[in-house]
MARLO-398360 format. One record per residue (C-alpha): x, y, z; residue number from 1; residue in one letter; chain. Coordinates in Angstrom, 2 decimals, padded with zeros to 5 digits. Example, Ala and Ser with C-alpha at 12.3 -4.5 7.8 and 13.67 -1.06 7.14 Angstrom:
       X       Y       Z banu dokol filo
  012.30 -004.50  007.80    1     A    A
  013.67 -001.06  007.14    2     S    A
REM end
This chain:
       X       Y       Z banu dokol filo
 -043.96 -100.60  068.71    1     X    A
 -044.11 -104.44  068.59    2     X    A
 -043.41 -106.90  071.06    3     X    A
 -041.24 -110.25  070.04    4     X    A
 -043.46 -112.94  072.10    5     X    A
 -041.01 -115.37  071.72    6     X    A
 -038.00 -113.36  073.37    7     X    A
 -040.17 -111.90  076.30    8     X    A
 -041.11 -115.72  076.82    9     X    A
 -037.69 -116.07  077.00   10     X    A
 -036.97 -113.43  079.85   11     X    A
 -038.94 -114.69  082.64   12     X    A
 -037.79 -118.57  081.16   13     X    A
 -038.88 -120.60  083.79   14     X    A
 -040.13 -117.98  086.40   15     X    A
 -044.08 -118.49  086.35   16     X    A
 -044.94 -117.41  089.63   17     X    A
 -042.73 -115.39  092.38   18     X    A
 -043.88 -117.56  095.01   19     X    A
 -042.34 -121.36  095.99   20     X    A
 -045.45 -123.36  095.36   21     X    A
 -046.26 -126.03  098.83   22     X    A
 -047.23 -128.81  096.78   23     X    A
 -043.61 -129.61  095.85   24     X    A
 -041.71 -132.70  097.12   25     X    A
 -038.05 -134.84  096.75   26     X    A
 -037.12 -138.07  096.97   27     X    A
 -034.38 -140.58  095.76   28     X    A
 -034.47 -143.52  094.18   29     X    A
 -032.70 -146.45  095.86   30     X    A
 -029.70 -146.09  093.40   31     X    A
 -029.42 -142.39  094.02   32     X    A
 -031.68 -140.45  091.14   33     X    A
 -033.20 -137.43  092.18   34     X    A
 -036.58 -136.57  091.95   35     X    A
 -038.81 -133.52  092.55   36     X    A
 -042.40 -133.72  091.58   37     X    A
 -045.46 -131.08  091.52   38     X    A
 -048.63 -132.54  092.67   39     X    A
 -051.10 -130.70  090.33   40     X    A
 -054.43 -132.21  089.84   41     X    A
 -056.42 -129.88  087.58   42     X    A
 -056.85 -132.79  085.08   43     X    A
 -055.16 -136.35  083.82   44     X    A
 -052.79 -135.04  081.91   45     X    A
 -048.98 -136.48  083.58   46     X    A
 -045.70 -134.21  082.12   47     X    A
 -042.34 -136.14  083.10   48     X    A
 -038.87 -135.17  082.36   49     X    A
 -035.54 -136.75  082.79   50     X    A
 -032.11 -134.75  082.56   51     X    A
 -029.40 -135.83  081.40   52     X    A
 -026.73 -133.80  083.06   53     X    A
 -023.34 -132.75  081.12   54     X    A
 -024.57 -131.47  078.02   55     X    A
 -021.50 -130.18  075.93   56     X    A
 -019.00 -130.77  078.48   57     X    A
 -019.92 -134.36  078.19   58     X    A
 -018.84 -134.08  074.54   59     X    A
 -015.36 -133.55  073.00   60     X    A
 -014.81 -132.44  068.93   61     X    A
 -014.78 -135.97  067.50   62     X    A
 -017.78 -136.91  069.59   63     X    A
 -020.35 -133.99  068.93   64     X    A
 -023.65 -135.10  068.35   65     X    A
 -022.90 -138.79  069.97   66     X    A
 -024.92 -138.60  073.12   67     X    A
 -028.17 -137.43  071.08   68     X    A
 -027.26 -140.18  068.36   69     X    A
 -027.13 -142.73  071.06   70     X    A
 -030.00 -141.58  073.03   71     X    A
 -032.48 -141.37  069.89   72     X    A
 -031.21 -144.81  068.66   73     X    A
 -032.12 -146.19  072.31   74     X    A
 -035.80 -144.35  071.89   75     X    A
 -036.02 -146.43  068.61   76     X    A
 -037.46 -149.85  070.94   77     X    A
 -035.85 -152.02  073.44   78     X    A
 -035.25 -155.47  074.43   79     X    A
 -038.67 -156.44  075.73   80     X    A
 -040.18 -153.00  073.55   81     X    A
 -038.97 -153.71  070.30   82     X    A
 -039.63 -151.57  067.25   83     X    A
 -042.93 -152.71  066.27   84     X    A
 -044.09 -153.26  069.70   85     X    A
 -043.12 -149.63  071.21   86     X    A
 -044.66 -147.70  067.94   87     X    A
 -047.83 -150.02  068.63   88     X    A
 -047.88 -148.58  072.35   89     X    A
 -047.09 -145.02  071.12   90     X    A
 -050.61 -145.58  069.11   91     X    A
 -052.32 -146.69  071.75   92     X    A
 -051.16 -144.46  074.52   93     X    A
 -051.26 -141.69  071.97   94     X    A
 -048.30 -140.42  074.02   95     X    A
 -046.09 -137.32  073.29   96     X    A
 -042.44 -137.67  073.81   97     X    A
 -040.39 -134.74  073.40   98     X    A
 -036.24 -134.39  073.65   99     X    A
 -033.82 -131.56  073.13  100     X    A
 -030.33 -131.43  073.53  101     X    A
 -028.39 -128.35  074.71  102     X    A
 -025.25 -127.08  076.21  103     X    A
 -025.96 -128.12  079.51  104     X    A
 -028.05 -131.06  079.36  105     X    A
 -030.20 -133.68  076.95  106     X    A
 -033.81 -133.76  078.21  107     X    A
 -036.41 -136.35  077.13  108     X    A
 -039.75 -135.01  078.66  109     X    A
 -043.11 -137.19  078.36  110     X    A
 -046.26 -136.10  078.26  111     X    A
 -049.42 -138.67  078.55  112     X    A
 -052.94 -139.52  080.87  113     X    A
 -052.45 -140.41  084.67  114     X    A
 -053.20 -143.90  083.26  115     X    A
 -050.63 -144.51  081.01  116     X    A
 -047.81 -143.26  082.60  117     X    A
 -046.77 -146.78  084.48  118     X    A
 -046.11 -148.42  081.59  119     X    A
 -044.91 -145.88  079.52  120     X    A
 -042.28 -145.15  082.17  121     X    A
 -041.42 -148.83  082.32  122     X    A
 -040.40 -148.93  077.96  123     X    A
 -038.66 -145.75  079.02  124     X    A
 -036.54 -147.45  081.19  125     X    A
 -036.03 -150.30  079.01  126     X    A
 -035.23 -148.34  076.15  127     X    A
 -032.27 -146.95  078.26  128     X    A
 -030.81 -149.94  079.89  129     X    A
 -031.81 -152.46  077.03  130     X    A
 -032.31 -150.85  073.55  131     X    A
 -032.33 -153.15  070.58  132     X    A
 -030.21 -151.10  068.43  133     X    A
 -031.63 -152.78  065.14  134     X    A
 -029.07 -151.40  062.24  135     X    A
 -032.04 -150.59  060.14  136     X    A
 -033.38 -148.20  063.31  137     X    A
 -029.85 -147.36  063.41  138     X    A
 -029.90 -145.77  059.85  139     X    A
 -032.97 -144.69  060.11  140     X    A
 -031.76 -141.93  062.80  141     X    A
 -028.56 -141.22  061.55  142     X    A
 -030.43 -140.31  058.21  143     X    A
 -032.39 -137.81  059.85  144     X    A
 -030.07 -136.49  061.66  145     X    A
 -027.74 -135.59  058.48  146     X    A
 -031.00 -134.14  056.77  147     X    A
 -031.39 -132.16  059.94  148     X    A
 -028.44 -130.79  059.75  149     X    A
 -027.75 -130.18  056.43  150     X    A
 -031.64 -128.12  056.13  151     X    A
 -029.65 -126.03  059.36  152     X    A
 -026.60 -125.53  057.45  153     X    A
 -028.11 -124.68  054.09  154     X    A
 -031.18 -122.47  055.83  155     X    A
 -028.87 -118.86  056.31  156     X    A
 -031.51 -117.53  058.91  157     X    A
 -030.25 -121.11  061.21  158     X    A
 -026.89 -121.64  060.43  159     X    A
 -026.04 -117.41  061.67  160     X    A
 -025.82 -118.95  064.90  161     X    A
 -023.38 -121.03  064.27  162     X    A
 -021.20 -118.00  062.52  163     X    A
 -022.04 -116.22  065.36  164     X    A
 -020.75 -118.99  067.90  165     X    A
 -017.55 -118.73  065.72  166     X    A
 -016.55 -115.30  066.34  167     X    A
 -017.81 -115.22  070.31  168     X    A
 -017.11 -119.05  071.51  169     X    A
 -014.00 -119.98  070.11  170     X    A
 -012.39 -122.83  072.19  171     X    A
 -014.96 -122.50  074.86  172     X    A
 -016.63 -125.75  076.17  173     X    A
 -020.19 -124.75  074.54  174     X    A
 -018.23 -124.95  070.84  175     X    A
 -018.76 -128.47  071.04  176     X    A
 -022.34 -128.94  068.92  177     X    A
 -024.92 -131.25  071.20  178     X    A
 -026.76 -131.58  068.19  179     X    A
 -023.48 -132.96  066.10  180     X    A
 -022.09 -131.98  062.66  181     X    A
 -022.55 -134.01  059.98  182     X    A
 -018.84 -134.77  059.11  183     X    A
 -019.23 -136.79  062.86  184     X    A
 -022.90 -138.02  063.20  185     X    A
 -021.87 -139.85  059.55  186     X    A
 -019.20 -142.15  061.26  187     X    A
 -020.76 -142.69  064.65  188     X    A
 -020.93 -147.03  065.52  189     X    A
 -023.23 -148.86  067.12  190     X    A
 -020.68 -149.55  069.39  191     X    A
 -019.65 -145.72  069.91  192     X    A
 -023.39 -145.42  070.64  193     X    A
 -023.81 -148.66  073.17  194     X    A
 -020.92 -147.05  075.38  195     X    A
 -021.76 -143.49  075.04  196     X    A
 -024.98 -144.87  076.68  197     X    A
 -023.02 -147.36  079.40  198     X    A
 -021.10 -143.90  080.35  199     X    A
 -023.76 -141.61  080.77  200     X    A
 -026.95 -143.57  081.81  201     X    A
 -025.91 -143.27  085.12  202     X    A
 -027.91 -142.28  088.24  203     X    A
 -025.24 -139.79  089.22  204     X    A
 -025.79 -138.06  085.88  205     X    A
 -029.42 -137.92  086.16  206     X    A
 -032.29 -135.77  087.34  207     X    A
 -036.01 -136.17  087.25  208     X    A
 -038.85 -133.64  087.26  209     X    A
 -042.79 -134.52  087.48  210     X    A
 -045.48 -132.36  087.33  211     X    A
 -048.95 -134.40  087.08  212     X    A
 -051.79 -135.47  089.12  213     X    A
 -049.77 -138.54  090.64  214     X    A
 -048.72 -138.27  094.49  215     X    A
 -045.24 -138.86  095.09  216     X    A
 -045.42 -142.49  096.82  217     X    A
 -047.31 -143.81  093.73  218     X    A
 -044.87 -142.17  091.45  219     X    A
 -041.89 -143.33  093.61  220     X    A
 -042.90 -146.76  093.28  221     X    A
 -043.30 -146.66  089.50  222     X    A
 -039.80 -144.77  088.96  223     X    A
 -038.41 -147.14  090.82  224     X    A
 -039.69 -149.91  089.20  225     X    A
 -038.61 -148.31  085.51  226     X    A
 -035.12 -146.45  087.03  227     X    A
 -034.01 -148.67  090.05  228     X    A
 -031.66 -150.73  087.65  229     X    A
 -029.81 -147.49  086.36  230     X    A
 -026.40 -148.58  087.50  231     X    A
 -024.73 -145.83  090.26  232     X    A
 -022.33 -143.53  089.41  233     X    A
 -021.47 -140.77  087.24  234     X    A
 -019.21 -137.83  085.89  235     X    A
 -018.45 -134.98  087.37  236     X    A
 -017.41 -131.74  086.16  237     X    A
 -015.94 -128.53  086.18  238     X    A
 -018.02 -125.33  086.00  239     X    A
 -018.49 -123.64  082.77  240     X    A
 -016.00 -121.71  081.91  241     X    A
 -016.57 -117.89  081.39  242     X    A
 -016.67 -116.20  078.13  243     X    A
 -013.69 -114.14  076.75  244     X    A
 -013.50 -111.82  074.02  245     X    A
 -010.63 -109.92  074.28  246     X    A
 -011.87 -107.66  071.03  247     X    A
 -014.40 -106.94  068.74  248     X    A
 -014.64 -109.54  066.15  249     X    A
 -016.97 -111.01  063.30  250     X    A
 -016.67 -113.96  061.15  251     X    A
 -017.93 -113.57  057.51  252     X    A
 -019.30 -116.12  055.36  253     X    A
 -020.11 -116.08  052.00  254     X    A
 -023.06 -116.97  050.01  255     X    A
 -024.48 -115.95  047.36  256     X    A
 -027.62 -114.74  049.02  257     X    A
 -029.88 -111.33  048.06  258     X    A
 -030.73 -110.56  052.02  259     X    A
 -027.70 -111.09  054.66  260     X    A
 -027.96 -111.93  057.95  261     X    A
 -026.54 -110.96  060.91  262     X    A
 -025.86 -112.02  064.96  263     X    A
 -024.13 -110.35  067.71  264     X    A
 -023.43 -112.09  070.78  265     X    A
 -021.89 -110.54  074.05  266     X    A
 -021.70 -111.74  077.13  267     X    A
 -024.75 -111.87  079.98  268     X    A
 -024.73 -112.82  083.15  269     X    A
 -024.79 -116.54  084.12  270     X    A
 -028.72 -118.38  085.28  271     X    A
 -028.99 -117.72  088.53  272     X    A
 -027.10 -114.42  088.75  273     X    A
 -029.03 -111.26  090.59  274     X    A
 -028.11 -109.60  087.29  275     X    A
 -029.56 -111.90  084.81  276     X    A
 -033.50 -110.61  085.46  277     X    A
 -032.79 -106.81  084.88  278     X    A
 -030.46 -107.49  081.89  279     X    A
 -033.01 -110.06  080.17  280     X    A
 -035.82 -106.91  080.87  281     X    A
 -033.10 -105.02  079.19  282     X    A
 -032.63 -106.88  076.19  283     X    A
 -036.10 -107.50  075.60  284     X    A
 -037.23 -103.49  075.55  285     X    A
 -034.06 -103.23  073.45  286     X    A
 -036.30 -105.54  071.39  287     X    A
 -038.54 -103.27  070.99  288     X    A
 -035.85 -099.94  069.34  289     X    A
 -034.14 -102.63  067.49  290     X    A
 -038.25 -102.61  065.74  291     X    A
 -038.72 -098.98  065.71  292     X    A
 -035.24 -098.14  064.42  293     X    A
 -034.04 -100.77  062.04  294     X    A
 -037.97 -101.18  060.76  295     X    A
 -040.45 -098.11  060.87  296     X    A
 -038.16 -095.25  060.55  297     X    A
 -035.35 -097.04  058.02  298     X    A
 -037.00 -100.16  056.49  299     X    A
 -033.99 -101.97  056.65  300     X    A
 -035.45 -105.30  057.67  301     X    A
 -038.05 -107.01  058.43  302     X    A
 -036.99 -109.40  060.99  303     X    A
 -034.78 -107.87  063.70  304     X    A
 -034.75 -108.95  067.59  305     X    A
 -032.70 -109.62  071.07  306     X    A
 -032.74 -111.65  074.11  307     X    A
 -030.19 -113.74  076.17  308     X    A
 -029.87 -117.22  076.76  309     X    A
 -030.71 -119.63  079.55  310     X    A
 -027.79 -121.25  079.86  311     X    A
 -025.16 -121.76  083.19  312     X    A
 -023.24 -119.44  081.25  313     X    A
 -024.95 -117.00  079.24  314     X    A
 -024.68 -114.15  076.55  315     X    A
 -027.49 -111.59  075.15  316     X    A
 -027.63 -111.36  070.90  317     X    A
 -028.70 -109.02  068.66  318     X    A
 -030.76 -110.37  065.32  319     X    A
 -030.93 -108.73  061.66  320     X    A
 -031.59 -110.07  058.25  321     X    A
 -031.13 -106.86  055.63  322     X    A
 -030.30 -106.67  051.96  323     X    A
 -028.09 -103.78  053.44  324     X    A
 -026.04 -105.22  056.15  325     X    A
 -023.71 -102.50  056.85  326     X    A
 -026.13 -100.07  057.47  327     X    A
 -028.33 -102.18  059.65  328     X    A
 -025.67 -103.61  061.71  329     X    A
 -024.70 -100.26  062.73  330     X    A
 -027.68 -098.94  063.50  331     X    A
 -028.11 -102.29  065.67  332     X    A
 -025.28 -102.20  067.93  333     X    A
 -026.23 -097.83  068.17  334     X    A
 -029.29 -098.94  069.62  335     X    A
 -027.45 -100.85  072.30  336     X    A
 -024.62 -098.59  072.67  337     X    A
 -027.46 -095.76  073.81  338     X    A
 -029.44 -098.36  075.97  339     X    A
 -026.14 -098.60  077.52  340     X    A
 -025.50 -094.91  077.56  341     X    A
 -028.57 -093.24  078.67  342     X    A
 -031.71 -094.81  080.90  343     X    A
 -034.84 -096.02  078.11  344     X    A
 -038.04 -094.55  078.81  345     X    A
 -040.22 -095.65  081.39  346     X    A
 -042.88 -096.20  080.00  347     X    A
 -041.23 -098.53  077.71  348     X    A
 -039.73 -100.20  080.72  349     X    A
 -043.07 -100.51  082.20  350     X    A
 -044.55 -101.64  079.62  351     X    A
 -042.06 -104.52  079.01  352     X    A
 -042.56 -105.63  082.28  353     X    A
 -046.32 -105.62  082.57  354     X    A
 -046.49 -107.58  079.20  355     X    A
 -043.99 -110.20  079.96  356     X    A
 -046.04 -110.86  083.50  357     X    A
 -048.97 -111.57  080.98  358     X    A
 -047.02 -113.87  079.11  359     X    A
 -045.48 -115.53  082.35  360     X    A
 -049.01 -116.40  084.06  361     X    A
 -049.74 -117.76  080.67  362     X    A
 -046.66 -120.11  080.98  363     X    A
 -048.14 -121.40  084.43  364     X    A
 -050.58 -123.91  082.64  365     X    A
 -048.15 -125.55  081.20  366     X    A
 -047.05 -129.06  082.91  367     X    A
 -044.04 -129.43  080.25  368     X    A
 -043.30 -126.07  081.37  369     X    A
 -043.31 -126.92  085.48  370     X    A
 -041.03 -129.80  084.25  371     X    A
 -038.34 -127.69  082.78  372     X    A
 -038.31 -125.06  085.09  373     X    A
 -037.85 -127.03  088.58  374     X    A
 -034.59 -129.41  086.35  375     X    A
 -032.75 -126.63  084.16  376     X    A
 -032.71 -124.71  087.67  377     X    A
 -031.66 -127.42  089.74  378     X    A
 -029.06 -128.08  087.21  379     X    A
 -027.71 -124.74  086.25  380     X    A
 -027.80 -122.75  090.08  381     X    A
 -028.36 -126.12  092.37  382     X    A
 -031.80 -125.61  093.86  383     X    A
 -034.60 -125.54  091.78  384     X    A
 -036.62 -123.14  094.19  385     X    A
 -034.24 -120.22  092.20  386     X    A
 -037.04 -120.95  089.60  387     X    A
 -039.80 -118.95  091.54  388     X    A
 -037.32 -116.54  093.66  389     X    A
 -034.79 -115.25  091.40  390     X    A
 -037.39 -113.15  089.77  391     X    A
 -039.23 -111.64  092.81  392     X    A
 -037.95 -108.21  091.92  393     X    A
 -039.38 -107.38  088.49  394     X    A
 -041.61 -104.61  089.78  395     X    A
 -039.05 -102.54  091.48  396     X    A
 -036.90 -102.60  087.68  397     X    A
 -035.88 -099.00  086.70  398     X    A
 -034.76 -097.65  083.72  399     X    A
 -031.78 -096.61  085.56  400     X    A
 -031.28 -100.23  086.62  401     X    A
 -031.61 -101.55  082.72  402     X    A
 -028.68 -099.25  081.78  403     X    A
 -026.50 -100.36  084.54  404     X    A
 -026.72 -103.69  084.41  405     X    A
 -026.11 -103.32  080.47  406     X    A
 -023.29 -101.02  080.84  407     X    A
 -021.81 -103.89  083.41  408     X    A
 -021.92 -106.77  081.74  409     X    A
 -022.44 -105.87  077.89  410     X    A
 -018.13 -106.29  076.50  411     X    A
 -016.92 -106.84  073.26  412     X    A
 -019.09 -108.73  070.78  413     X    A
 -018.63 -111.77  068.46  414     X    A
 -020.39 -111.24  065.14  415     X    A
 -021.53 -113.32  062.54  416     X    A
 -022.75 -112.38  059.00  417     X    A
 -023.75 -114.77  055.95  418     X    A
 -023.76 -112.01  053.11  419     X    A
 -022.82 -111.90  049.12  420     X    A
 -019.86 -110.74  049.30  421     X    A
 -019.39 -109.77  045.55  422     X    A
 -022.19 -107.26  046.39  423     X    A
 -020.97 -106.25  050.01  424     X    A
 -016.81 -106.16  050.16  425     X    A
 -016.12 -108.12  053.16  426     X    A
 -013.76 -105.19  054.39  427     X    A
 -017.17 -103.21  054.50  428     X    A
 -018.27 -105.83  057.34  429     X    A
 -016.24 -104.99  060.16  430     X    A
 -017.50 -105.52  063.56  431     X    A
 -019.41 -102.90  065.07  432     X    A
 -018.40 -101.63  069.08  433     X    A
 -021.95 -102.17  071.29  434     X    A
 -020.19 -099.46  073.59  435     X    A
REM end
């Protein structure tokens, strides 16, 4: 049977060792900013991330996409880094910035040599306090953007998520995009942009993470020096809500396409949650009969997979892409329906568990990795510690335990399918029950 290594990286996200490592300290800036940094000294190399708390809920339908508009305009050059002058330092420094945008937060995470990162912190700073905003950068950004998102909406095997969200999230907070839509990122302003930034670039709204050979006072004194001037302040908000689905339901589009594609989403429980470590084990050994079932004994497909997001609030998802959708979807959601009915072997179980360990010490290398971890679990269950606890368990995992916590939380599910359907009668697709 095969093993998906991206969705087993996914169910220990953030979880590399089951101990609180000592060499971890917190501090504030003078205006308030959090900051907790791992001393780790095995070699130059400095990772540095800074959250951007809100994420969707910081977003409303007309301004989807703003906050990572605004934010990559800002990274564009500054005030005393302008355009030529920051690309010039990104040569020298041959530093790697990084950013993503999700429901729950935008994160810009740098990674560069012990001796670069004064300075590169200080154009960081400017960039957010004093960005140039030159219309040609401007354009430049909102062009890739649009090209972004059209290659996601044309590309079936990216835009099922979006069907998917459809049919599971409609209404709910996480419905509005991070990434944008094209209809808004098209009309977005400079001056939407300048006070999406004045709103948000905020010390109350912000969290920092460091994971590099610098001790804490010398990397207090340069975050202070590049963050001090962040004005105080912030939003606060209310907690995600939960998911609903009252019923079964899927959301069909059309295209005329030879393979369709399919998603399931249900709901999981939230980061944090004592459930959320057996049901991601779950999910990803249901990973593994999604394979054997949809692929070696039927040859329905030849990409097929699950897992659960990492999210405050979460749900688990089913994957298929099959020139005979009906078919495959059902024999999808059967394969849940029995992991929910009746305990998977153990030595699948097992086996799940010793191979995601593998792939979790793996993970423990990685600074960008340290960086994510300590924020998104600051952010999501408020102590960043949950990142090294919540997952002391996974040894004692049964397959009794798998089926429970499946049987608990697994509900009605929200599918989406992109599928001809001249070839496939939409009637045909109905949504399948997981139960």
């Amino acid at each position: 049977m095969r093993i998906s290594v991206s969705i087993i990286l996914t169910v220990l996200a953030g979880s590399t060792l089951a101990v609180i490592p000592e060499n971890v300290e917190e501090f504030t800036l003078s205006n308030g900013i959090p900051v907790i940094t791992r001393t780790i000294d095995n070699n130059d190399i400095e990772g540095l991330s800074l959250f951007l708390i809100g994420g969707s809920r910081a977003l409303t339908e007309e301004t989807q996409g703003l906050e990572r508009f605004a934010l990559e305009c800002a990274m564009m050059g500054s005030g005393e880094y302008p355009g030529p002058v920051w690309r010039e330092l990104m040569d020298k420094t041959q530093a790697e910035w990084t950013s993503s945008f999700n429901y729950d937060f935008s994160r810009y995470h740098l990674r560069c040599v012990k001796d670069d990162l004064s300075v590169l912190l200080s154009a960081f700073g400017d960039c957010l306090l004093n960005p140039e905003f030159s219309s040609q950068a401007v354009e430049q950004v909102r062009e890739s953007f649009i090209q972004d998102l059209q290659e996601k909406y044309y590309s079936p095997d990216s835009w099922i998520w979006f069907v998917a969200n459809d049919a599971f999230m409609p209404g709910h907070t996480y419905r509005n995009v991070p990434d944008g839509i094209e209809e808004t990122v098209a009309g977005f302003t400079i001056d939407e942009a300048k006070v999406m930034l004045d709103e948000r670039i905020r010390s109350g709204n912000i969290l920092i993470t460091h994971a590099g050979p610098t001790d804490s006072e010398e990397l207090k004194e340069m975050l202070e020096d590049a963050f001090g001037d962040i004005p105080e302040g912030g939003q606060e908000y209310e907690p995600v809500e939960i998911f609903f689905v009252p019923f079964d339901t899927v959301v069909v589009q059309h295209r005329q396409i030879p393979t369709a594609y399919a998603v399931v989403k249900f709901n999981a429980p939230p980061q944090g949650h004592e459930d959320l470590l057996p049901f991601r084990a779950a999910l990803t050994a249901v990973d593994d009969l999604l394979w054997q079932v949809l692929r070696t004994d039927n040859a329905l497909t030849y990409a097929t997979f699950s897992g659960t997001s990492s999210y405050q609030q979460n749900w688990g998802y089913m994957y298929v892409s099959s020139p005979q959708p009906v078919l495959a979807c059902s024999l999808m959601a059967g394969v849940l329906a029995d992991a929910i009915e009746n305990p998977m072997d153990a030595d699948v179980v097992r086996g799940t568990i010793e191979k995601s360990r593998t792939l979790e010490s793996m993970r423990a290398a990685s600074k960008d990795t340290q960086c994510w971890m300590m924020g998104s679990f600051e952010i999501s269950t408020g102590d960043w510690r949950n990142a090294y606890t919540v997952f002391n368990d996974i040894e004692d995992l049964t397959p009794e335990d798998l089926r429970d916590v499946l049987d608990k939380w697994v509900g009605n599910g929200g599918w989406g399918i992109i599928a001809d359907t001249t070839a496939i009668p939409a009637e045909q697709l109905q949504p399948w029950s997981l139960h």
